[in-house]
C-alpha positions as CSV (number, residue, x, y, z in Angstrom):
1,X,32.4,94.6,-61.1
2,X,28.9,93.0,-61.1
3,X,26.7,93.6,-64.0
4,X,22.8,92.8,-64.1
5,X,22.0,94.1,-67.9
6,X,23.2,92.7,-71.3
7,X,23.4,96.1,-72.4
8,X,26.4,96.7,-69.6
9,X,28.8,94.4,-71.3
10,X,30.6,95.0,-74.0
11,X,29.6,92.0,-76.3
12,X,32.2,92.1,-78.7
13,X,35.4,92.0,-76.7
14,X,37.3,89.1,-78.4
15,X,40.7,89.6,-75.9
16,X,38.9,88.4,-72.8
17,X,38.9,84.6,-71.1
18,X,34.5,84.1,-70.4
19,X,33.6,81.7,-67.6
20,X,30.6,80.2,-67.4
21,X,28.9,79.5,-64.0
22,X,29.9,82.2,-61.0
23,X,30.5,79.4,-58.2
24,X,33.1,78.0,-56.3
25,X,35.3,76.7,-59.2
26,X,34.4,79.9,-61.8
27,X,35.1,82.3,-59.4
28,X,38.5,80.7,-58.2
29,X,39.3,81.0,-61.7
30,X,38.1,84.2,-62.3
31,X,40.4,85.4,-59.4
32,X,43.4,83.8,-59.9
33,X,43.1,84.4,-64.0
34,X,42.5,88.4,-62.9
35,X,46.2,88.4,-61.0
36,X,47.9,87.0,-63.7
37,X,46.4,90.4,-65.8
38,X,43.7,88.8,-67.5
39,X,40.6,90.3,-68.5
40,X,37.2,88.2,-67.3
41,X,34.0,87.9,-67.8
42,X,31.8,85.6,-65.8
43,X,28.1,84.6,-66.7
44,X,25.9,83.7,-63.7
45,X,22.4,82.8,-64.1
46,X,21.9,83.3,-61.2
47,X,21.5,86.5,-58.7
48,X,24.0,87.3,-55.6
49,X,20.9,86.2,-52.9
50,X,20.8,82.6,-52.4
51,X,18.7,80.7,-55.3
52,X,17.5,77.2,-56.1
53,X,16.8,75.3,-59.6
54,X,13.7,74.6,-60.7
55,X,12.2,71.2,-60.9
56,X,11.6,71.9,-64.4
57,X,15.2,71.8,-65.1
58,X,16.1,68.2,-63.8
59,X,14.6,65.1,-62.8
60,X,16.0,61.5,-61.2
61,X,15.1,57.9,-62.6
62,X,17.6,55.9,-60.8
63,X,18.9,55.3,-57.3
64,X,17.1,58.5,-55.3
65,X,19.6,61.1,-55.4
66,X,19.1,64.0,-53.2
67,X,22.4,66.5,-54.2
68,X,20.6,67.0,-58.0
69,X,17.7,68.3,-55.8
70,X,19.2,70.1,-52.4
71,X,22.8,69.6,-53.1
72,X,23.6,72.7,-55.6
73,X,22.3,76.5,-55.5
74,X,21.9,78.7,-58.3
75,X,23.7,82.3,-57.4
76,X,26.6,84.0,-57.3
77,X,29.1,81.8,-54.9
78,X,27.1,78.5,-56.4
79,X,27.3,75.3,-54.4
80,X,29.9,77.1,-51.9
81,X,27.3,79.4,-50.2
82,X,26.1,75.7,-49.0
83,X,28.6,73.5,-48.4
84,X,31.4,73.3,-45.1
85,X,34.2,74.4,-46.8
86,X,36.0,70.8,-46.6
87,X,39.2,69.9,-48.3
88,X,40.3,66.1,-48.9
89,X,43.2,65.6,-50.9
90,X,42.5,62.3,-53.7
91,X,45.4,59.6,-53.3
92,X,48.1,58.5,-55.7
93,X,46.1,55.0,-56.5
94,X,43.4,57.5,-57.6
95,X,45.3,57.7,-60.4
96,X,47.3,55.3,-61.1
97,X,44.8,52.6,-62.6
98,X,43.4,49.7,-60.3
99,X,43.3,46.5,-62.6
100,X,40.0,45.3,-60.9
101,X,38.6,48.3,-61.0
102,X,38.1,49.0,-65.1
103,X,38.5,52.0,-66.8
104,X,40.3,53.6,-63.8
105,X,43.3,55.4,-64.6
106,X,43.4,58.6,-65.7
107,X,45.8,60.4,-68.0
108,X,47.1,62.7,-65.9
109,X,49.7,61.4,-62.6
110,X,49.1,62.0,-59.5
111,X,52.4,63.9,-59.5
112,X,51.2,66.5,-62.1
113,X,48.3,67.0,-60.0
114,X,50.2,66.8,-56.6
115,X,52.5,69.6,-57.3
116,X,50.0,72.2,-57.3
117,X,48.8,71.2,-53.4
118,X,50.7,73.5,-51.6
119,X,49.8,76.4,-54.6
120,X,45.7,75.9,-54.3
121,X,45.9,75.8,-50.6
122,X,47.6,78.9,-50.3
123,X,45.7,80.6,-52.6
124,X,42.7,79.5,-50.0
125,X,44.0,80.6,-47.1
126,X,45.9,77.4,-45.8
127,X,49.1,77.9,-44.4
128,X,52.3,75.8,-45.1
129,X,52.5,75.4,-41.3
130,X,48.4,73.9,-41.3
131,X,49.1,71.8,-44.8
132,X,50.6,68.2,-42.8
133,X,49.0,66.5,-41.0
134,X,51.9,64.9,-38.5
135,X,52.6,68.4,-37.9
136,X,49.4,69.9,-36.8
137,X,48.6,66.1,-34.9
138,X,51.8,67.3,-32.8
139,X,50.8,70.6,-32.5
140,X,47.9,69.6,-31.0
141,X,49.0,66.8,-29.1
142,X,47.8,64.2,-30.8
143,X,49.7,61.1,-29.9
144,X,50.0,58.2,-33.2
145,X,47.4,55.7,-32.2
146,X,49.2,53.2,-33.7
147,X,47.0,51.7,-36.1
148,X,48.0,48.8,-38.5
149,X,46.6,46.3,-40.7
150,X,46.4,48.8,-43.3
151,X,44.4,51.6,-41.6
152,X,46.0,55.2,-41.1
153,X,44.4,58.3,-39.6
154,X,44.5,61.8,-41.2
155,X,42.8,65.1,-41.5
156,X,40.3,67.0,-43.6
157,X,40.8,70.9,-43.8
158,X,38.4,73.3,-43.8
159,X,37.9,76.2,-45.0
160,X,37.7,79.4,-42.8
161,X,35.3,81.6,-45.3
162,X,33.5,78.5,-47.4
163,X,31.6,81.1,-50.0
164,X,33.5,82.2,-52.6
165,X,31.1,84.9,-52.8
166,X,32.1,86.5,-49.7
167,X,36.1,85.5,-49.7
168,X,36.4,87.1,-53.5
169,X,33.4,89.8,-52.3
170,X,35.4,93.1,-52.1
171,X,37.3,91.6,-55.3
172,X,34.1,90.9,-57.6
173,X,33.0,94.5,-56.9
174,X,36.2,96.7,-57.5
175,X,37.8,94.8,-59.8
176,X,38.7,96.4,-63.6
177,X,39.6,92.8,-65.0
178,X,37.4,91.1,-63.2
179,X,33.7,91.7,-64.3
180,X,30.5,89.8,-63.6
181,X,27.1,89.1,-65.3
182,X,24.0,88.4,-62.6
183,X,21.0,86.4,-64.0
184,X,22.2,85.4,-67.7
185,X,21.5,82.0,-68.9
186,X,24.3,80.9,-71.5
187,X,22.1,78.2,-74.1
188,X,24.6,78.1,-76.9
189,X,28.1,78.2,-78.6
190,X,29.2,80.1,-82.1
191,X,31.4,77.9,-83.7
192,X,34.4,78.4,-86.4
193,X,36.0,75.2,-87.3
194,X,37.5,74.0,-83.6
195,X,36.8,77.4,-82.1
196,X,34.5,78.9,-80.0
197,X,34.1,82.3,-81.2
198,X,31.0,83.3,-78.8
199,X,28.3,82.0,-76.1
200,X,24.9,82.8,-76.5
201,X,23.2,84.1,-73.7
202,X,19.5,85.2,-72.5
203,X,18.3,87.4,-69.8
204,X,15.3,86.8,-67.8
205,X,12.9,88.4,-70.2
206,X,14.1,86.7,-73.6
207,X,17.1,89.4,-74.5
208,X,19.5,87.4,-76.6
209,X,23.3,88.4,-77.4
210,X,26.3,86.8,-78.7
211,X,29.2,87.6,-76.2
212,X,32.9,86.9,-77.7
213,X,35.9,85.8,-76.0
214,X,39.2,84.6,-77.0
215,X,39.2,81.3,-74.6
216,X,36.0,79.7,-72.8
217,X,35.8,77.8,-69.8
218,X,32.4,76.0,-68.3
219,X,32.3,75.7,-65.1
220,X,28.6,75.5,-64.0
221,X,28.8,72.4,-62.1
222,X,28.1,68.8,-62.9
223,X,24.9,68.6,-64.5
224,X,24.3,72.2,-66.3
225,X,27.5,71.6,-68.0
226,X,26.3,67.8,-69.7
227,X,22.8,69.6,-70.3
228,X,24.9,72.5,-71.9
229,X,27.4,70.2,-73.7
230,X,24.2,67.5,-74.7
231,X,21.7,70.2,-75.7
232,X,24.7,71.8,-78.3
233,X,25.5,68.3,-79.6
234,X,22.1,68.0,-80.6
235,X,21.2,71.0,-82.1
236,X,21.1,70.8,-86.0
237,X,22.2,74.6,-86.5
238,X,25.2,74.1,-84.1
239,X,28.1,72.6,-85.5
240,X,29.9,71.9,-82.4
241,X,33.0,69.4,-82.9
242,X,32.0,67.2,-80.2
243,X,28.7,66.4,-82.2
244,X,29.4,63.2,-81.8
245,X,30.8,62.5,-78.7
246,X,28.8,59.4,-77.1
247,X,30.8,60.1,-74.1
248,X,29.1,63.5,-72.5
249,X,26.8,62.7,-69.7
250,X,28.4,59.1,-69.0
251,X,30.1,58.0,-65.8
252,X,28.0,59.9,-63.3
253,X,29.3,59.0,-60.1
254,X,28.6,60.2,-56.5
255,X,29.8,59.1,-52.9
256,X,27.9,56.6,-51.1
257,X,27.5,58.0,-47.4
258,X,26.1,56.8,-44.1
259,X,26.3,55.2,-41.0
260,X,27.8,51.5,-40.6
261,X,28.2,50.8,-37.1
262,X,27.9,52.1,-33.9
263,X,31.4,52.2,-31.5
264,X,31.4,50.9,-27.9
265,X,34.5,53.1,-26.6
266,X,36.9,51.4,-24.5
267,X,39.5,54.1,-23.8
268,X,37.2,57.4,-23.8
269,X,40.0,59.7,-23.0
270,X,42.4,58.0,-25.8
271,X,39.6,58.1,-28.6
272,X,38.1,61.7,-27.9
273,X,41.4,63.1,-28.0
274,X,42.2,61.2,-31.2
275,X,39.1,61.7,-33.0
276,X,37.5,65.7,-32.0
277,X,38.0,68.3,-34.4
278,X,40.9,70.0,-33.8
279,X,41.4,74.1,-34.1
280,X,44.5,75.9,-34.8
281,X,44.5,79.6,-35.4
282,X,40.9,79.7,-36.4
283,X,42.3,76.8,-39.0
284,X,39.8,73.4,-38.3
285,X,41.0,70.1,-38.8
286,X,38.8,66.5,-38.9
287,X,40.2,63.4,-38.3
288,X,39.4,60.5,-40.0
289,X,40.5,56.8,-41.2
290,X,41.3,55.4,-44.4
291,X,42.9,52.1,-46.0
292,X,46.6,53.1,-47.3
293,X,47.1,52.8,-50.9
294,X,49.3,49.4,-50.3
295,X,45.8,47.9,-48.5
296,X,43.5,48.7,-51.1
297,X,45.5,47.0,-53.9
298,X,45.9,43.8,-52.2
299,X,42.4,43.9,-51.1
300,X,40.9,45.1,-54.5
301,X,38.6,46.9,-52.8
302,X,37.4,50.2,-53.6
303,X,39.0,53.5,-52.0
304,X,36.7,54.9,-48.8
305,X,37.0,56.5,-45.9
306,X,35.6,56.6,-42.1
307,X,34.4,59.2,-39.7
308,X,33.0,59.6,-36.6
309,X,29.8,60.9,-35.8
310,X,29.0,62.3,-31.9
311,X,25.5,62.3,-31.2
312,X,23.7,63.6,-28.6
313,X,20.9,65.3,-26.8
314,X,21.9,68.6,-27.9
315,X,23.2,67.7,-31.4
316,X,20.5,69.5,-33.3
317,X,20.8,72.5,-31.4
318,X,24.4,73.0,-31.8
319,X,24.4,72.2,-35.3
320,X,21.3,74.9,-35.3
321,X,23.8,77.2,-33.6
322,X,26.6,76.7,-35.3
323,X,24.4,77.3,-38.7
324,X,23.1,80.3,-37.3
325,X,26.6,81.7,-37.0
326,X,27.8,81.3,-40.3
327,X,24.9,83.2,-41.2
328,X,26.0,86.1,-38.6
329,X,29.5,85.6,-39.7
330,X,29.0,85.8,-43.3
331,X,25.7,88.1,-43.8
332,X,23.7,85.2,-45.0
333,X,20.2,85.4,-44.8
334,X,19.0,85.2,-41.0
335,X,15.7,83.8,-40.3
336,X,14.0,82.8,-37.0
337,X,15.0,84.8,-33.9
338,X,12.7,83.3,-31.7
339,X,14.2,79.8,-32.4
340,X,17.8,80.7,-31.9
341,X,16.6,81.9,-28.5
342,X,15.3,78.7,-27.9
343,X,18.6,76.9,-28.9
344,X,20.8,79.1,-26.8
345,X,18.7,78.2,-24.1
346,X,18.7,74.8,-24.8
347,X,22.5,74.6,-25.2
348,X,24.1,76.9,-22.0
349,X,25.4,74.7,-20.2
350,X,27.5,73.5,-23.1
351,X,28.4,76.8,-24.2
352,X,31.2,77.4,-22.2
353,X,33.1,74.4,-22.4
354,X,32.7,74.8,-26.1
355,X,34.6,78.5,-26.2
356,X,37.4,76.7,-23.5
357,X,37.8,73.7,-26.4
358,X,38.4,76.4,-29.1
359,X,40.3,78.7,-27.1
360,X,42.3,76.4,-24.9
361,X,42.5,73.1,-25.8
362,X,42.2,74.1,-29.9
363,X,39.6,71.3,-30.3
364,X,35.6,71.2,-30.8
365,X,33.7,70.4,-28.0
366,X,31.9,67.2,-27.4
367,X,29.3,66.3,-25.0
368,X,31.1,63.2,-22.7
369,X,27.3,61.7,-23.2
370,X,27.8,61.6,-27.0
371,X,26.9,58.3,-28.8
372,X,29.3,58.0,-31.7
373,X,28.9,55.8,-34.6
374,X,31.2,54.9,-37.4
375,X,29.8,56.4,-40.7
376,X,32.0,56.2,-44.2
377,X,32.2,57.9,-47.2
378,X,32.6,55.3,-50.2
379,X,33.5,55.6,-54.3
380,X,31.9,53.9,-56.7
381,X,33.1,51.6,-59.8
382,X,33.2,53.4,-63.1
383,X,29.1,52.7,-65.1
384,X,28.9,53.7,-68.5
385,X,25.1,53.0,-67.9
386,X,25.4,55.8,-64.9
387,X,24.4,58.7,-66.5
388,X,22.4,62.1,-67.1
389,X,21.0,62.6,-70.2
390,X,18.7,65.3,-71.5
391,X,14.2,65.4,-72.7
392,X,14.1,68.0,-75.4
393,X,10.3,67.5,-74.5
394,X,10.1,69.6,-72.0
395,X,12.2,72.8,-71.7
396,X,12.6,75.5,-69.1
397,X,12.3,79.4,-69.8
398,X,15.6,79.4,-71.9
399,X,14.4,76.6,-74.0
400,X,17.2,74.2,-72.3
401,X,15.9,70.8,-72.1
402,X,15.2,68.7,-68.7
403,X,18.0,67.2,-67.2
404,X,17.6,63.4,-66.5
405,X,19.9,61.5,-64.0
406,X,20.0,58.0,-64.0
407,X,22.4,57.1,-61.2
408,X,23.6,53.4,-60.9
409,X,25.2,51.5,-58.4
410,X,27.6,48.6,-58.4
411,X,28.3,45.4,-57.4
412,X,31.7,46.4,-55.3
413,X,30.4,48.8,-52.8
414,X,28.9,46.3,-50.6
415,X,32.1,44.2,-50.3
416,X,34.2,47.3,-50.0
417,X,32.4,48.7,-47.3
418,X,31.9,45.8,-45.2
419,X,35.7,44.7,-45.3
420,X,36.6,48.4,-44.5
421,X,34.4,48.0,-41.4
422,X,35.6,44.8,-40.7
423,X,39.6,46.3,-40.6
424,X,38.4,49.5,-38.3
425,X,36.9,46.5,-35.6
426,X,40.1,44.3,-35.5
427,X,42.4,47.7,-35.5
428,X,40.0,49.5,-32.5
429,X,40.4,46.2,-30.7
430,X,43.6,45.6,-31.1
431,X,44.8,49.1,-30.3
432,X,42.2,49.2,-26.8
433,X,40.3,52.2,-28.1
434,X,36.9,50.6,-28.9
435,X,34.7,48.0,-30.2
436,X,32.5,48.2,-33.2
437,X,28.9,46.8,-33.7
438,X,28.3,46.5,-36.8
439,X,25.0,46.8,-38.6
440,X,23.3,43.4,-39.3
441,X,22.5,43.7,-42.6
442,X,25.9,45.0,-44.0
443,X,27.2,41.8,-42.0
444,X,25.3,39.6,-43.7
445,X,25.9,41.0,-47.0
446,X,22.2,42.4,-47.6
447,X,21.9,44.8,-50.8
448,X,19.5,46.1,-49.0
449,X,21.9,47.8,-46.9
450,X,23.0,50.2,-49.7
451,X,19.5,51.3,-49.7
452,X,20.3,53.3,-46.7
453,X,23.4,54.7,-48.0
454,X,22.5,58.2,-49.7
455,X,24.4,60.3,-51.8
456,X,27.0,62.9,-50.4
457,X,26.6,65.6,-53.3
458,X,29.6,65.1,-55.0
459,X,28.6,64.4,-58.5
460,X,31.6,63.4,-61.0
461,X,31.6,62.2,-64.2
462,X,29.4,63.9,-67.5
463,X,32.7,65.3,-69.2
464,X,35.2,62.5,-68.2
465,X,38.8,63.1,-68.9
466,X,39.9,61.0,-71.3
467,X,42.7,59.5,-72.9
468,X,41.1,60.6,-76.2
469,X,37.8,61.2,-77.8
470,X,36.9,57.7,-77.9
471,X,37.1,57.4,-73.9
472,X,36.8,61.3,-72.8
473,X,35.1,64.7,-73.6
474,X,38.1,66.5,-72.1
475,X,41.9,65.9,-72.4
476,X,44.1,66.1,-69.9
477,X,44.9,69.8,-69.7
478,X,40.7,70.2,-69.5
479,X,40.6,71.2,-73.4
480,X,37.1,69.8,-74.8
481,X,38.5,67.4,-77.9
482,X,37.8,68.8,-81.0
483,X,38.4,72.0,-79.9
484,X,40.8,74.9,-79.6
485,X,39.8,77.2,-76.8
486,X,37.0,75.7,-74.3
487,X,37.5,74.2,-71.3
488,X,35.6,72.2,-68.4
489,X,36.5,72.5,-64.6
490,X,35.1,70.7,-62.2
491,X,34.7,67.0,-60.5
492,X,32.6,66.3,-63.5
493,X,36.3,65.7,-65.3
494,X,37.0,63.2,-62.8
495,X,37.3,59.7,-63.8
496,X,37.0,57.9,-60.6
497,X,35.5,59.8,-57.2
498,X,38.4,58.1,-54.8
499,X,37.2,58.5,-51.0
500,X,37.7,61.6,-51.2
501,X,35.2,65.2,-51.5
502,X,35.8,66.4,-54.7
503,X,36.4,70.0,-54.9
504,X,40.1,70.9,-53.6
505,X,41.1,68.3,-56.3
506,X,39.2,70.7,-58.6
507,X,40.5,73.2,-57.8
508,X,44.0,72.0,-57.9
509,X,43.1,71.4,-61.3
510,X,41.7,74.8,-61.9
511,X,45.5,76.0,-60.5
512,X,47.4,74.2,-63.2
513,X,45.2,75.1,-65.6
514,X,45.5,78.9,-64.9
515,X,48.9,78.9,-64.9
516,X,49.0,77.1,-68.3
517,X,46.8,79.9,-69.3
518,X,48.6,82.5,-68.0
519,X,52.0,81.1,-69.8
């Protein structure tokens, strides 16, 4: 049920579990907490139409980062009313510790984490039959392109309905446990001891109220939950327990992304077949290349990955198309009738082999014309000095402070990425699919290259996961130290960013921790 008044909720319920943040990770909880016979209460600040934060709220001091901008919405459905819908499962030498890579491992095994795969993807829609990879390669007839030194091909998932909005729509709505709270800004904790007896929250005119709840959980995304976490520690009236925590806000990672090379295709039937999308059952798959986890260790490299971009004439209008869709699709806001004429006219001649690659040949069309370069999608080393901190100067209408971002890079990306490119050449030529060229300055080893590299919007890091207080804000099971009954979610737990996007790890997380809650 979705509530838009203070005076709707019943403020002194003490039984119930309150999330903070209604996007893609609070709203996953929210639903799988509900079927377990939970009561919930979610706090949104923002409303259910699409919504942006204002530049009061945040600003960036260090490498330009675009996600803190354009990468993150503020409404019901969050970040996931913007993004693909892609899932990337995180390795085991995510885990594990990398000895040239410090402060790497995390205290939690990849086999804790692994076991609840199959769980989160079926709780999102992906069936057992979609969930490996040499499976759905055969189904589509895929043949192994025998890759070696190192390099192995696998596939991304994606999502069928990316907004968690919509998927969990008729739920949000009908649902008795379930209830929801539009346009309320949580800016504070009541505190007993180690417990969290109560958020406080404001509406949009300055209406305060304490709401209680037996457990708490934050998950607001990356930066409101340091500027929550920050802006309590340093409050005089708010004796939180992780007061003095020098760890919140430290470690902000994000993917490095871009292009590194354009490909000169040898075998064009052998490299469009083993690179296009491929569709099964509405169910989209994305191939891509990686270094296994033996490669990386002896190259102490860091972890990325490579895709393939097709570019052509009528790139912009089918991405235009394809956008306008998901609009259609999902009742999104549709502007611009005139221009999707325009594109439809621009792209009919494509149009029908695109619905004979869905329907019949269960892959995404691309034009034969298509240039293709070789883009990747890199982690970064672990910066205590990468962080976002907050200016209690300058507040926004709930008297939060400014968000400030100061992300850092490293000294290993360059290296990293150039060997990875390096591997992908010898293996393309080796194997008779293609060629790379790659770009000068990454050849030569110009920092200047990075410069070109943006950020993918997967921010990590803020409430690390830690070993204990002295190296973490959370412990392994999510649990803020210091505390008995508030939790984070989110990649802003992560420890390391891997290759790979951030959210299905998340919510894998999310999975174990609901069924800890729920026993």
């Amino acid at each position: 049920m979705i509530f838009r008044e203070i005076n709707q909720v019943e403020a002194s319920n003490s039984d119930r579990i309150v999330i903070v943040g209604g996007g893609t990770l609070g709203l996953y909880a929210a639903h799988e907490l509900a079927r377990r016979g939970k009561e919930i209460l979610v706090i949104e600040s923002g409303a259910e139409s699409l919504g942006n934060f204002d530049p009061v709220t945040y600003d960036s001091i260090g490498k330009t980062h675009e996600g803190i901008r354009i990468g993150r919405s503020k409404s019901l459905g969050g970040t996931s009313n913007l993004w693909g819908g892609q899932l990337v499962e995180f390795q085991p030498v995510d885990f594990q510790g990398r000895d040239w890579l410090p402060d790497s491992k995390w205290p939690v095994t990849y086999e804790e984490v692994a076991s609840y795969h199959q769980q989160t993807y079926e709780n999102l829609g992906v069936g057992k039959e979609f969930q490996d990879d040499a499976s759905v390669f055969k189904q589509a007839g895929v043949s192994d392109p025998g890759f070696r030194n190192g390099l192995e091909l696998f596939l991304t998932r994606w999502l069928k309905i990316p907004s968690m909005a919509v998927a969990y729509g008729e739920e949000i709505r009908s649902s008795e446990r379930m209830k929801v709270l539009l346009e309320h800004s949580v800016v504070g904790f009541e505190v007993s001891g180690a417990t969290i007896t109560g958020v406080r929250i404001l509406d949009s005119k300055g209406a305060s109220l304490v709401i209680k709840g037996s457990m708490f959980i934050l998950a607001c995304g990356t930066f409101e939950i340091s500027r929550l976490l920050l802006h309590s520690a340093s409050n005089q009236a708010e004796l939180c327990p992780w007061k003095d925590n020098q760890n919140i806000g430290r470690y902000f990672q994000d993917h490095l992304i871009g292009r590194v090379a354009s490909v000169e295709i040898l075998d064009r039937k052998r490299f469009f077949n083993t690179f296009s999308t491929i569709v099964r059952a509405g169910q989209k798959f994305q191939p891509k290349l990686r270094l296994r986890d033996e490669a990386l260790r002896n190259e102490r490299i860091l972890n990325l990955y490579g895709m393939m971009a097709f570019e052509s004439s009528v790139s912009e209008n089918l991405v235009y198309l394809k956008q306008f869709l998901k609009a259609a699709i999902f009742s999104r806001k549709i502007n611009g009738l005139g221009d999707l004429f325009r594109n439809l006219f621009a792209c009919w001649k494509h149009l029908l082999p695109l619905m004979w690659k869905y329907v019949v040949a269960n892959r995404v069309f691309v034009p034969s014309t298509s240039k293709v370069s070789l883009h990747i999608q890199s982690e970064q080393p672990v910066m205590s000095e990468s962080r976002i901190t907050i200016n209690p100067e300058v507040r926004d209408a709930t008297g939060l402070p400014k968000v400030i971002l100061d992300w850092r890079t490293g000294s290993e990306e360059l290296p990293s990425i150039r060997e990875f490119a390096k591997r992908v050449d010898a293996v393309f030529q080796a194997s008779g699919l293609a060629r790379l060229h790659i770009e000068d300055a990454l050849t030569r080893g110009d920092e200047q290259f990075l410069s070109t590299l943006r950020d993918n919007y997967h921010q990590v890091g803020g409430a690390r996961m830690g070993f204990s207080a002295q190296d973490g804000v959370v412990d392994k099971n999510l649990k803020v130290f210091g505390t008995e009954n508030l939790y984070v979610v989110g990649a802003s737990t992560f420890r390391t960013s891997g290759n790979a996007n951030t959210t299905f790890t998340a919510l894998t997380f999310v999975t174990r921790l609901m069924d800890q809650i729920a026993s």
